[in-house]
C-alpha positions as CSV (number, residue, x, y, z in Angstrom):
1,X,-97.8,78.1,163.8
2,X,-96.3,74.5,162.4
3,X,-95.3,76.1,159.1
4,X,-93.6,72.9,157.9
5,X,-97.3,71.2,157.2
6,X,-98.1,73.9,155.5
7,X,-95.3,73.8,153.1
8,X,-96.2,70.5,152.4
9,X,-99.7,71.0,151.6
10,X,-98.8,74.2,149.8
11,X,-95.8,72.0,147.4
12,X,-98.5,69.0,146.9
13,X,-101.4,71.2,146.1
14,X,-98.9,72.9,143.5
15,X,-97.5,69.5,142.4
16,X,-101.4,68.1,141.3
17,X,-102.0,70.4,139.1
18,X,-98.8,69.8,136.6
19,X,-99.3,67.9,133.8
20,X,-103.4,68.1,134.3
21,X,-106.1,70.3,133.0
22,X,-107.4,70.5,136.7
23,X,-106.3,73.7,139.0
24,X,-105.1,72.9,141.9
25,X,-107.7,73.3,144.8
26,X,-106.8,76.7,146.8
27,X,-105.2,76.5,150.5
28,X,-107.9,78.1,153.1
29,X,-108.5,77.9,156.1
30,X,-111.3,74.9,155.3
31,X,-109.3,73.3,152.9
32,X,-106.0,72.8,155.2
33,X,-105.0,69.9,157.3
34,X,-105.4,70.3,161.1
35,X,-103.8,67.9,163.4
36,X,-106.0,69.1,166.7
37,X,-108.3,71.5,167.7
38,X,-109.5,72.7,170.9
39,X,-113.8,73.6,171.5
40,X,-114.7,76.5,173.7
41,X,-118.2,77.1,174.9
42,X,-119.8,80.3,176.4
43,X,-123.3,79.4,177.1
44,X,-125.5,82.5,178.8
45,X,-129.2,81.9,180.4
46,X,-131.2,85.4,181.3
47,X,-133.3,83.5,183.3
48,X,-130.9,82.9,185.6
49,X,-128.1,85.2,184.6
50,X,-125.6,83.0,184.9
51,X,-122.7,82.3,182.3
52,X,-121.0,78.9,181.9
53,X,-117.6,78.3,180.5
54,X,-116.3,75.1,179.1
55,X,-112.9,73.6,176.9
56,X,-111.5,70.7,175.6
57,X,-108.8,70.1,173.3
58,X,-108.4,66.9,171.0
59,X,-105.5,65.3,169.0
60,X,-106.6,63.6,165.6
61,X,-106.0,60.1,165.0
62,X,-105.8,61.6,161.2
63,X,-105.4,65.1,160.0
64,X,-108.6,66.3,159.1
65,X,-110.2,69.7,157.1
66,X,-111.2,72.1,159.2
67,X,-114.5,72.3,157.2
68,X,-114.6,68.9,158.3
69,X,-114.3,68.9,161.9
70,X,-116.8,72.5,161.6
71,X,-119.6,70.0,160.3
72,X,-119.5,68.1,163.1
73,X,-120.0,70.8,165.2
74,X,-122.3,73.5,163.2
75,X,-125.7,72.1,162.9
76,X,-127.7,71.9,159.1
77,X,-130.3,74.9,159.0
78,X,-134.1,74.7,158.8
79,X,-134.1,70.8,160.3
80,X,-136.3,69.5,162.5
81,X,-136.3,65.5,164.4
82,X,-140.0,64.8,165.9
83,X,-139.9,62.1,169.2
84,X,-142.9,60.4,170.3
85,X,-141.9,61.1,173.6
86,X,-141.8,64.3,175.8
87,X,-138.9,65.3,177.5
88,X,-140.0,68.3,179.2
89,X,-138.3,72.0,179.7
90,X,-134.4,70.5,179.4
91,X,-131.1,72.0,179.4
92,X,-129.5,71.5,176.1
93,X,-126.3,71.4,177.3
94,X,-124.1,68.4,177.1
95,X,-121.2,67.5,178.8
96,X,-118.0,68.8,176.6
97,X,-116.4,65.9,174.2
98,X,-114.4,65.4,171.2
99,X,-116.7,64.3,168.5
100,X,-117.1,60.6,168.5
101,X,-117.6,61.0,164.7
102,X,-113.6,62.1,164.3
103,X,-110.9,59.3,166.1
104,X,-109.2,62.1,168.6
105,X,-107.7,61.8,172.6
106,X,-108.2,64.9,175.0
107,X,-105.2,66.7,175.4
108,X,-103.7,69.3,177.6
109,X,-103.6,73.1,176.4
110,X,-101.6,74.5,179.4
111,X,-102.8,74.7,183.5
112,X,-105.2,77.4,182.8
113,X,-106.7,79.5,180.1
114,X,-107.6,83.0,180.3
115,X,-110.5,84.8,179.2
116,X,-110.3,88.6,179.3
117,X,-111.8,92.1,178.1
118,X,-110.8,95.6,178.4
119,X,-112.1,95.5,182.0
120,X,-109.6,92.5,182.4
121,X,-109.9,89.3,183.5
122,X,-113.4,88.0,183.3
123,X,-112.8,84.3,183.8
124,X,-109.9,81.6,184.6
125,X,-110.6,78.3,183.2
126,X,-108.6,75.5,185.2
127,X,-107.8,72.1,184.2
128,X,-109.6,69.5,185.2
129,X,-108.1,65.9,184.6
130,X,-110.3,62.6,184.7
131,X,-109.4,59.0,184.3
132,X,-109.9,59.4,180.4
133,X,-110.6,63.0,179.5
134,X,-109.0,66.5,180.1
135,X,-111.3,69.5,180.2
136,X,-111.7,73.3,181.3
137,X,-114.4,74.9,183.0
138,X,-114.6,77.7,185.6
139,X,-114.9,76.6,189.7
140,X,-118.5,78.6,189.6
141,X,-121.0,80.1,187.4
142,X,-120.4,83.5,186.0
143,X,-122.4,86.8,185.3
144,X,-123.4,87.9,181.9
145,X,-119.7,88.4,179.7
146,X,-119.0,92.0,178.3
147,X,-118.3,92.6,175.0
148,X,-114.9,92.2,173.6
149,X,-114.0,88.9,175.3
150,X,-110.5,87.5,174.2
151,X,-109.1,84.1,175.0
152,X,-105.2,83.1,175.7
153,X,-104.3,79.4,175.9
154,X,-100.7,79.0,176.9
155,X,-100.5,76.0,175.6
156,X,-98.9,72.0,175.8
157,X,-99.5,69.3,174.2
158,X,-102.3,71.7,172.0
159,X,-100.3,75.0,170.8
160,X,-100.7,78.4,172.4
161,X,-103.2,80.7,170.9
162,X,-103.4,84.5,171.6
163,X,-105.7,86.7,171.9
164,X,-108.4,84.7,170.1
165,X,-111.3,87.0,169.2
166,X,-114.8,85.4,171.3
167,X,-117.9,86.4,169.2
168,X,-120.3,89.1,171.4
169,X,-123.6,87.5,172.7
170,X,-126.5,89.2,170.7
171,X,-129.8,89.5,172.7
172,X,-132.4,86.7,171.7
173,X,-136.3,88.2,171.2
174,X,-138.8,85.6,170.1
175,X,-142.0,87.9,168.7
176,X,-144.2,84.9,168.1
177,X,-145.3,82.6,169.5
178,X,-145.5,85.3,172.5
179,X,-145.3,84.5,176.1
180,X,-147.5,81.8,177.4
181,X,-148.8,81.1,174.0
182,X,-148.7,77.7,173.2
183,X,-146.4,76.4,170.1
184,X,-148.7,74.6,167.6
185,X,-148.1,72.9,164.6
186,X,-149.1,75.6,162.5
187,X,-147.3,78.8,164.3
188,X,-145.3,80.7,162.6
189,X,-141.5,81.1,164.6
190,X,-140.4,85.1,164.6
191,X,-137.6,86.8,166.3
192,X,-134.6,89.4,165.6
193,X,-132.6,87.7,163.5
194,X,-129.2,87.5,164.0
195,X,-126.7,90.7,162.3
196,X,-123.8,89.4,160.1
197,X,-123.7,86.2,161.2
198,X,-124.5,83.4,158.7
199,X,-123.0,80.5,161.5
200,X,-125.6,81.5,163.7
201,X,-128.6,78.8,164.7
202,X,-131.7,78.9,166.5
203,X,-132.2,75.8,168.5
204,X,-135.7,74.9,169.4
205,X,-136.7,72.2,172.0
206,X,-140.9,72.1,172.4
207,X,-142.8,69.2,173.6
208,X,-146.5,68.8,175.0
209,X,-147.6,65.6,176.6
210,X,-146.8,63.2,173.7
211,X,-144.1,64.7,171.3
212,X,-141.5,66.5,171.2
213,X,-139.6,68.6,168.3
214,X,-136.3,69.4,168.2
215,X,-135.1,72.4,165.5
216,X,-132.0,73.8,163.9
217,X,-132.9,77.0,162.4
218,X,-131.1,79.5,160.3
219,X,-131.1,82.6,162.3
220,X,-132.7,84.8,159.8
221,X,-135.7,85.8,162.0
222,X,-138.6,83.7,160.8
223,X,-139.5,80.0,160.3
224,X,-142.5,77.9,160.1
225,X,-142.8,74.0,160.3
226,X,-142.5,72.0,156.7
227,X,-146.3,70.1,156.2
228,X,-143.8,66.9,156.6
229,X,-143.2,68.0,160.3
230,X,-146.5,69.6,160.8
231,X,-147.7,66.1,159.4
232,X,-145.5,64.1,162.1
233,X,-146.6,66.4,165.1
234,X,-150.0,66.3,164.5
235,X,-153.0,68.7,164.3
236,X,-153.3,68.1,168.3
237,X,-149.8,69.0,168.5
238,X,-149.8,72.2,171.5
239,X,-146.6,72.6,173.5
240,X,-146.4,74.5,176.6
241,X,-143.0,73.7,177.2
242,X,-140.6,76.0,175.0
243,X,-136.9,76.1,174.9
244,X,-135.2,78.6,171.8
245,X,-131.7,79.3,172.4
246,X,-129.1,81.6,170.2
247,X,-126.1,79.6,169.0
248,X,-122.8,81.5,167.1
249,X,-120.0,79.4,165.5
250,X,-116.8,80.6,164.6
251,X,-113.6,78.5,164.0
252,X,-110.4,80.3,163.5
253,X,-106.9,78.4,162.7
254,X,-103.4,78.9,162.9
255,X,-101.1,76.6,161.5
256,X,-102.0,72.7,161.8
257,X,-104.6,73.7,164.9
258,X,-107.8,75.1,165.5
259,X,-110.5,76.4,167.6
260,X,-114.0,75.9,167.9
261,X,-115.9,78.7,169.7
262,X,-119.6,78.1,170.1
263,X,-121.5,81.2,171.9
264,X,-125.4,81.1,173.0
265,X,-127.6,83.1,174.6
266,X,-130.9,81.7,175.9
């Protein structure tokens, strides 16, 4: 922990409410400056069984909230972008960046990071160094993670974290529309929602010959389209190509740092 930016924040949060009728705004984990923060992905497919692991760590131009840097990461609920195009069954994973939306360099967290369970070590993440980014992934894909995963970053230029809590991946199981039935306009989305987890989204890529509709939904277990978006795909709107994936956010901090840890399961 860097307790002296702390201090600071703590002194001028104090200071701005002397002399005024406003109170002072409270010191949380969204409401404190972070300096950097690192993103770590765990992204499961059943179809193939196979686990990917990725990091990156970034260093602010600017201190920023972490309830700042969290919205450029966790998607709004319940919104849906329509294409005139079709891009087919894709992988919605991206190569792993700081957010161009947020002034930050890639920085280095320490040779390796370890991820680990009771069983012990499930995964080594080495770093990987390019012309102008620094990332961590594992040499090959991995099998499905147990439960109780924990991450250790020894740190370097980004401070070491211990023992960082990684969400379990909770199975995905879409009731409707049902296998081989073709996504229209009018469906109505079902599945097991998602237990205690209001940061969890259901991603939805579906496209048929002409259009394509890409969704962020709140993982409560049901969701139909708004008549806007029915309106924009069209009452000829059938997709046979369906992609819904589970996505969990959690950002813990400590100190002037903090981590991004996005799980899915597909």
């Amino acid at each position: 922990m860097k307790p002296s930016l702390l201090l600071i924040t703590l002194i001028t949060a104090l200071l701005s409410g002397c002399g005024s009728d406003e109170s002072p705004q409270p010191i949380t984990e969204a409401t404190v400056a972070l300096t950097d923060y690192g993103i770590i992905r765990v992204d499961h497919n059943t179809g193939t069984a196979q686990t990917r692991l990725d990091a990156v760590f970034c260093d602010l131009s600017a201190p920023a909230t972490a309830a700042i840097i969290d919205a450029q990461f966790l998607s709004a609920a319940d919104s849906c972008v329509v294409s005139n195009d079709s891009q087919g069954n894709i992988d919605q994973a991206t190569p792993l960046l700081c957010s161009a939306a947020l002034p930050a360099q890639s920085i280095s967290a320490g040779e390796n990071l370890t991820v680990s369970s009771n069983a012990g070590t499930y995964a080594d993440l080495a770093q990987e160094i390019s012309v102008d980014n620094i990332t961590y992934t594992t040499s090959s894909p991995l099998p499905r993670p147990p439960n109780g995963l924990t991450l250790d970053i020894p740190g370097d230029t980004f401070s070491p974290f211990s023992a960082v809590q990684i969400p379990d991946l909770q199975e995905l199981a879409v009731s409707s529309p049902t296998s081989g039935e073709l996504l229209r306009s009018d469906t109505a989305i079902a599945w097991n929602a998602a237990t205690d987890s209001p940061n969890s989204r259901l991603l939805l890529t579906a496209s048929d010959a002409d259009v394509t509709v890409n969704c962020s939904l709140a993982d409560d277990g049901s969701f139909s389209f708004s008549a806007a978006t029915q309106a924009q795909l069209g009452e000829l709107f059938a997709a046979s190509s369906l992609t819904i994936q589970r996505q969990n956010f959690t950002s813990p901090t400590r100190g002037d740092s903090g981590l991004v840890i996005i799980t899915s399961i597909q």
